[in-house]
C-alpha positions, -999 to 999 in steps of 0.1 A, spaced: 0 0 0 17 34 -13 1 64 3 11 100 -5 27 118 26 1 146 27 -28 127 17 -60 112 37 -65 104 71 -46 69 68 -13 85 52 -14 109 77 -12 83 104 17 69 91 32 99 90 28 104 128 39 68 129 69 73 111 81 105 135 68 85 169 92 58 155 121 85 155 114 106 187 95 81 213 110 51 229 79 28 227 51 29 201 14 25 205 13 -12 206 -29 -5 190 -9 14 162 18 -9 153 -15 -38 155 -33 -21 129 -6 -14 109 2 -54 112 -36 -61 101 -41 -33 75 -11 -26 64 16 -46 68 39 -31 45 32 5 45 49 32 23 46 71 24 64 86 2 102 77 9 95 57 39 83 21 43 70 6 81 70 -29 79 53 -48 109 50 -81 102 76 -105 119 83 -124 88 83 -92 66 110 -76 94 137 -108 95 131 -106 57 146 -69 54 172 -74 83 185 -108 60 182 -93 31 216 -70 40 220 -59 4 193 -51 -5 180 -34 22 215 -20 33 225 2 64 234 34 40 217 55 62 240 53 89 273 47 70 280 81 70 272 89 103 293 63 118 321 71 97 320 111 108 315 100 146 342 75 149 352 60 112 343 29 96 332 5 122 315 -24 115 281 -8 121 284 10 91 298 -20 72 280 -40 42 290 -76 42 327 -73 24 364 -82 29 368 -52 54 339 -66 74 350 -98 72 385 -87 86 373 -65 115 349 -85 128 372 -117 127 397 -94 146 369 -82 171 358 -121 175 397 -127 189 398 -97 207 363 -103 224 359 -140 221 326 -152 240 354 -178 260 357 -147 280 323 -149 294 328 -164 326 356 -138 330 333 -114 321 306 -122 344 326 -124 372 337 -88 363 297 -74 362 293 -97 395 320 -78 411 303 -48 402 268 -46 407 283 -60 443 302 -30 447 271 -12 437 246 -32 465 270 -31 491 264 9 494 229 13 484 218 -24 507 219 -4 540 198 30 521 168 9 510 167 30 479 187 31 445 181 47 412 183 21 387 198 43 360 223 64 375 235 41 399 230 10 379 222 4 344 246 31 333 272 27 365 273 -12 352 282 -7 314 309 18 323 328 0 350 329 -29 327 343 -6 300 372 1 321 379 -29 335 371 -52 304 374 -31 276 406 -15 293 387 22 280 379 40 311 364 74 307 376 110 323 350 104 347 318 74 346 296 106 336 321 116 309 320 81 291 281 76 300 275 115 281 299 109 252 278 75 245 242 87 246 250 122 228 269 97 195 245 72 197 215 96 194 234 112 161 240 76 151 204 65 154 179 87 162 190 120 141 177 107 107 163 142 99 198 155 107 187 181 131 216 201 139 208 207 177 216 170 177 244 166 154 266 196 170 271 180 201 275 149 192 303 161 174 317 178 201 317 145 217 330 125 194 364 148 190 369 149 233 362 107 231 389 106 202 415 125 219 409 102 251 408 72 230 440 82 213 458 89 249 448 55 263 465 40 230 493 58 233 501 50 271 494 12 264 521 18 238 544 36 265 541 6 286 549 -18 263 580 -1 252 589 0 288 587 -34 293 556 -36 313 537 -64 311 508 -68 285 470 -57 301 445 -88 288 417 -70 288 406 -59 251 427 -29 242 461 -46 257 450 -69 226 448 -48 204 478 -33 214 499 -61 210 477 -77 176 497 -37 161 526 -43 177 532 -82 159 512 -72 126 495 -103 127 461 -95 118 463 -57 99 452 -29 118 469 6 136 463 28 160 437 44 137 418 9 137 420 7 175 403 35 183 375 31 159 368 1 175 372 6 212 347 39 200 325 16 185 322 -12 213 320 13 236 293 32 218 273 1 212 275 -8 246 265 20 270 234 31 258 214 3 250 227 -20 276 212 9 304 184 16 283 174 -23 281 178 -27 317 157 2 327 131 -1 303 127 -36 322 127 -26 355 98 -4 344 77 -28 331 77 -51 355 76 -29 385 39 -19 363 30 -56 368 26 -67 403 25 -110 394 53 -105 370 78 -89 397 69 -113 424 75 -142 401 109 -124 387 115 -116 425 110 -157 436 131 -169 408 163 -143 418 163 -152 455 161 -189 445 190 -191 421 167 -200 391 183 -181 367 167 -194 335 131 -183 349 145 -154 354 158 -148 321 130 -157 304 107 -130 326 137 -103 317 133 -113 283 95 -107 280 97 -75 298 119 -67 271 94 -75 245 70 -54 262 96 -23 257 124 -29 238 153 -2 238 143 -1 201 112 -1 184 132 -12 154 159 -4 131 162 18 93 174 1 63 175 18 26 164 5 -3 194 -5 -30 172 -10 -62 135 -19 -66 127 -44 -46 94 -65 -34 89 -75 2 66 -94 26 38 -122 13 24 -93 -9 50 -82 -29 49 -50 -22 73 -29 -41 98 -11 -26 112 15 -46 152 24 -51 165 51 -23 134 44 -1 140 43 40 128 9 54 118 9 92 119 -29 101 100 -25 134 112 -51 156 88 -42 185 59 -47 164 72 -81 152 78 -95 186 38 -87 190 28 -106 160 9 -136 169 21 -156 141 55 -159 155 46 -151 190 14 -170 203 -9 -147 230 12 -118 223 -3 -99 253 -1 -124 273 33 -129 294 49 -162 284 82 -179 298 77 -208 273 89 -185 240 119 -201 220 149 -176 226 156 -175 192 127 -159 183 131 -126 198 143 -98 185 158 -75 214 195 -75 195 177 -74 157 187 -98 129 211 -108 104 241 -95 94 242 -63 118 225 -78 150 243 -67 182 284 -80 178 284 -77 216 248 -92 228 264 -121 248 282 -93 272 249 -67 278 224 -97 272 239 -128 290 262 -113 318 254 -75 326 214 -72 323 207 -102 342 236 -97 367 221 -66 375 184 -73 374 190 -104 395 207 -81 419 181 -57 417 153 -80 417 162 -103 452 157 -70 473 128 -77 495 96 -54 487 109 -39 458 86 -10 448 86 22 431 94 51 451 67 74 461 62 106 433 84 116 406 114 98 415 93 68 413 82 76 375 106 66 344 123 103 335 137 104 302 167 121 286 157 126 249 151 88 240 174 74 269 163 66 306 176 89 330 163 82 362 143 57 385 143 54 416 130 25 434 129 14 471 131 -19 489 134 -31 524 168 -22 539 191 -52 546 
């Protein structure tokens, strides 16, 4: 269905739908359902919505075809040519084989001891207070910490590294109408993080040449992968990619975990069941009620793809015309009942493999086993085994935002 931008009732409604999709972190799951019913694969003018969950895996598999040109050049600008803004080539074959040694998911149990360490630090001071803002002293403390201590890429300060990351990723990701106000600071940001980024490099470097012993964590790596030219890359290379990890990271990791907290702190029976299943050690239940929280409000309603030539998508064929913007809205695809059965209903029997919290394909989350099987349900567990958790009373109780990221919520629970 092809509907002109400034046309009827209908196109009008998917334009709202199109800018809700750009400036709100959750859509109207009554909007995204009609869309799914009506109009499955909906164009106005340069934009397509597609809803259905077959019709979104279809455009995230179909990487060139439905390519990630918009934010190529974005990427490139805010910290060069990272594998986000890579179409499946020799150079993204190269750097993600190199990423893959220098995060290889054998470091997991490493890693997870690392977050436990952590969000104990973390519950050791808030325990005795009986209150702790999830955000600011959690989901954004525990992505940070692990950046320094993992990644080997500390910040100036945690607020430093927390501001750089949600001022690059909005440019990245939610600036597709290249508003200025957005792009000027995040370009401010992105020339302090290189100049840090640069400095760590260059003091890794120092201690080498001095004989120190090599850091393992993942920029001591990449350190010494320059230093024996084994796999290709040079200091430029490094810090595009401890930019890019660290980008990827921060953000959505926080914004995942919040959004969570939220939603099941809104559903009395699904906190006390999340709450049982922490204090008992059953850490798959658990998971599994993180991870349909997460369905109810992803960190993303979905991700933008652009048209290569004229293509046809979804069981209708609709075209899809050359140089046309693609929204493939994962949220609305984890609510369609022909891959999710009782989509309203709260399940803990869904296949993992069907969500779509880290998208699809080619450019799904490189890091997802870090944020998705070691910090967010380190931290929620944490979180989650405090007796009488509830929200606190007012507006420190209520989800505030910080343009499309979470920036405060504070909850309370029964002092230790």
């Amino acid at each position: 269905m092809a509907v002109k931008a400034n046309g009827n009732g209908v196109a009008r409604g998917l334009r709202w739908a199109e800018n809700f999709v750009l400036s709100h972190p959750q859509l109207s799951r009554r909007s995204l359902g009609l869309l799914r019913f009506a109009c499955p694969v909906a164009r106005i003018g340069d934009t397509a919505i597609v809803t259905r969950y077959s019709d979104v895996v279809e455009v995230l598999s179909r990487d060139n075809d439905f390519t990630i040109g918009l934010y190529s050049p974005k990427m490139e600008a805010i910290a060069g040519r990272f594998i986000l803004g890579l179409q499946q080539s020799p150079e993204y074959e190269h750097d993600v084989s190199v990423l893959r040694i220098a995060v290889p998911q054998s470091d997991m149990a490493r890693i997870r001891t690392v977050v436990g360490e952590i969000v104990q630090e973390i519950f050791t001071q808030v325990a005795p207070l009986g209150e702790i803002d999830v955000v600011r002293e959690l989901s954004d403390v525990v992505p940070a910490r692990l950046s320094a201590r993992y990644f080997g890429a500390p910040g100036p300060t945690e607020l430093q590294l927390i501001s750089w990351g949600r001022a690059q990723f909005r440019e990245l990701f939610y600036n597709l109408r290249n508003d200025p106000a957005i792009t000027a600071p995040a370009m401010v940001s992105s020339r302090e993080m290189q100049e840090h980024v640069e400095k760590l490099i260059a003091a890794r470097k120092a201690e080498r040449a001095g004989g120190a012993p090599q850091r393992d964590d993942v920029l001591g790596r990449l350190v010494a992968f320059e230093a024996d030219g084994s796999v290709g890359i040079d200091d430029g290379w490094i810090k595009t990619y401890i930019m890019g990890l660290i980008l990827g990271m921060l953000p959505l990791t926080s914004k995942a975990a919040a959004l969570a907290v939220n939603v099941l702190l809104d559903r009395p029976g699904m906190l006390a069941s999340a709450h049982e299943a922490a204090a008992e050690n059953h850490d798959d239940l658990l998971w599994r009620l993180i991870s349909e929280a997460m369905r109810i409000a992803p960190q993303s309603p979905g991700q933008y793809r652009l048209s290569d030539g004229v293509w046809t998508l979804g069981a209708r064929r609709r075209e899809i015309p050359a140089g046309t913007k693609v929204f493939a809205a994962t949220q609305s695809a984890m609510f369609d009942r022909r891959a999710f059965a009782t989509p309203s209903r709260v399940r803990t029997d869904r296949p993992a493999s069907r969500y779509l919290h880290f998208g699809y394909g080619l450019h799904s989350c490189f890091g997802r086993f870090i944020s998705y099987e070691a910090q967010i349900p380190l931290m929620l567990k944490a979180l989650l085994r405090q007796p009488n958790l509830r929200r606190a009373p007012g507006p420190p109780g209520r989800l505030a935002w910080d343009g499309p990221f979470p920036n405060s919520l504070t909850v309370t629970f029964d002092q230790s």
